[in-house]
C-alpha positions as CSV (number, residue, x, y, z in Angstrom):
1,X,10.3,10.3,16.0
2,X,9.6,6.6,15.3
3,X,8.9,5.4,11.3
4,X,8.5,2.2,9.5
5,X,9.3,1.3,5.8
6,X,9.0,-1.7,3.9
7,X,7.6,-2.0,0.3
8,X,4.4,-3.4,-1.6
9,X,3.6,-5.3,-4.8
10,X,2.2,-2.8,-7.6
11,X,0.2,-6.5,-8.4
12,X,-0.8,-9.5,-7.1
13,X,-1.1,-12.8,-8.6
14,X,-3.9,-15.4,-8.7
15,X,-4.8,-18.8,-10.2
16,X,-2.5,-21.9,-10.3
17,X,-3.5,-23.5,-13.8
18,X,-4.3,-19.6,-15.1
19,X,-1.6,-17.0,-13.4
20,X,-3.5,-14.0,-14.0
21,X,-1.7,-10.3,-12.6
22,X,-4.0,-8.0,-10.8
23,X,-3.2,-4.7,-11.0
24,X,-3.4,-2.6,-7.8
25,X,-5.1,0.4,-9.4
26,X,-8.9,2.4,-9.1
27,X,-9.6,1.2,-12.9
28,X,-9.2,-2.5,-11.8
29,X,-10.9,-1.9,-8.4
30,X,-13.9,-0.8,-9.3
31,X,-14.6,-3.6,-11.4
32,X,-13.6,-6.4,-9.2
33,X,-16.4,-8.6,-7.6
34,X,-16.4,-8.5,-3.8
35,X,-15.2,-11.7,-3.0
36,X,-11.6,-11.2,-5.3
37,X,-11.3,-7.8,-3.9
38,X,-11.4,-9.1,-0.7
39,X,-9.0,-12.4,-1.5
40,X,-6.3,-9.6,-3.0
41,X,-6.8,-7.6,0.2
42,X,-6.0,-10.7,2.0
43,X,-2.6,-11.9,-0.6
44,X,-1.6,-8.2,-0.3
45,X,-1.9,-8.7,3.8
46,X,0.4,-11.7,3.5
47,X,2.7,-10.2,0.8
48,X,4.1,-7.6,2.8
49,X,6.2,-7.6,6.4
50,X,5.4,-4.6,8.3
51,X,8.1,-3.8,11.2
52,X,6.4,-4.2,14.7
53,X,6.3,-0.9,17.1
54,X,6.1,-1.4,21.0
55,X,2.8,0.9,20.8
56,X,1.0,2.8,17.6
57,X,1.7,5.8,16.5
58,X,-0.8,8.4,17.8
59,X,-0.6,10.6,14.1
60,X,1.3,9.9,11.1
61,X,2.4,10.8,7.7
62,X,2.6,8.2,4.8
63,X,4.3,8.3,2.1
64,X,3.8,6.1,-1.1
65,X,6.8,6.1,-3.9
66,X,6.6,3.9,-6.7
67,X,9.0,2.3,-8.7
68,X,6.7,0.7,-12.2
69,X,8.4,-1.7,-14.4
70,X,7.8,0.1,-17.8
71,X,8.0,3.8,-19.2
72,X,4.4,3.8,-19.9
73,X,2.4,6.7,-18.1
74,X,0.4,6.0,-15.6
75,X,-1.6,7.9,-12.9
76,X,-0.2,7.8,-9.5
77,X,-3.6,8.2,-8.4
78,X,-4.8,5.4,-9.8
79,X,-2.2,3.0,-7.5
80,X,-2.3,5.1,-4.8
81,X,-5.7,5.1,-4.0
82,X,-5.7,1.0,-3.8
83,X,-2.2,0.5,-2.3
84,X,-2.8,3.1,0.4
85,X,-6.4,1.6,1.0
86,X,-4.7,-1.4,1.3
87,X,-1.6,-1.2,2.8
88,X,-3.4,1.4,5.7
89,X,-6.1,-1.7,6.5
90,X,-2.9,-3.8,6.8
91,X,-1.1,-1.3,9.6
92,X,-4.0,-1.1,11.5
93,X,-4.1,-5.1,11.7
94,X,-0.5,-5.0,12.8
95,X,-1.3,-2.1,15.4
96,X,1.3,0.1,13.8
97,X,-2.1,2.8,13.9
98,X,-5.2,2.4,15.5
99,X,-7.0,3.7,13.2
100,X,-7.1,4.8,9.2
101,X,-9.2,7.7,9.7
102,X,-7.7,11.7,9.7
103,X,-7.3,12.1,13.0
104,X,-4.3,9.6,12.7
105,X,-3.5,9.2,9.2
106,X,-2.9,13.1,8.5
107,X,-0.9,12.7,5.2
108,X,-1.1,10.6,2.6
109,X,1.6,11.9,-0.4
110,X,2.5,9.4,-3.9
111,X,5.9,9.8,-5.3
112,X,7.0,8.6,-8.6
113,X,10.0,6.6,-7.7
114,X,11.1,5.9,-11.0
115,X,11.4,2.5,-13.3
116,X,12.8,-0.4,-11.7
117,X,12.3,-3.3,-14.2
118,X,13.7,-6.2,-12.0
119,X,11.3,-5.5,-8.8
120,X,8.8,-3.1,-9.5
121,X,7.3,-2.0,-6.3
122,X,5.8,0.6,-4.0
123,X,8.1,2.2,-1.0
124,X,5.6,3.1,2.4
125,X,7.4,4.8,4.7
126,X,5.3,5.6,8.0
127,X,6.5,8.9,10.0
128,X,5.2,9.7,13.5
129,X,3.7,13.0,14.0
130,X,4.0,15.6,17.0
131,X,0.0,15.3,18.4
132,X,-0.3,19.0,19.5
């Protein structure tokens, strides 16, 4: 069974004069204008390293763990939805799937990793499936 792991921001970062954090979340999302949601989808493409595969994975599992940088409560939800929209558009580019739909993405599960002040983060691993 072949799998990939490497990890994701929780946020990305804009502006040179103004740093301003974007949060990787639905509440965020759904109030970005097009053209920032689409630059973050394209810093979040570049912020990550995915592991190259000699040929995609025909059916996977994915699993999303996060590690936040506070105690505060949030929804897992909330980050999942984004990061997995994200980070799924970004495995297809890198031919680690062929596609994002269910009949090769099969699970998508968020984990609460736990706090990690230092390098808050998000964990994929990518699983192969038996196709039956």
């Amino acid at each position: 069974m072949r799998s990939v792991r490497f990890s994701t921001p929780l946020y990305l970062t804009t502006g040179v004069r103004k740093p301003k954090n974007h949060w990787l979340n639905m509440n965020n999302f759904r109030n970005w204008p097009f053209h920032l949601s689409n630059n973050l989808k394209i810093l979040f493409n570049k912020a990550i390293e995915i592991p190259e595969l000699d040929s995609p994975l025909a059916a996977c599992k994915i699993t999303f763990i996060f590690y936040y940088p506070t105690v505060q409560r949030r929804d897992i939800d909330n980050s999942l939805s984004v990061i997995a929209k994200f980070t799924q558009d970004s495995l297809v580019a890198a031919k680690v799937i062929l596609d994002d739909d269910y009949t090769i993405v099969r699970q998508v599960t968020g984990i609460y990793g736990g706090l990690d002040r230092k390098n808050p983060r998000c964990e994929v691993i990518v699983e192969e499936l038996n196709v039956s």
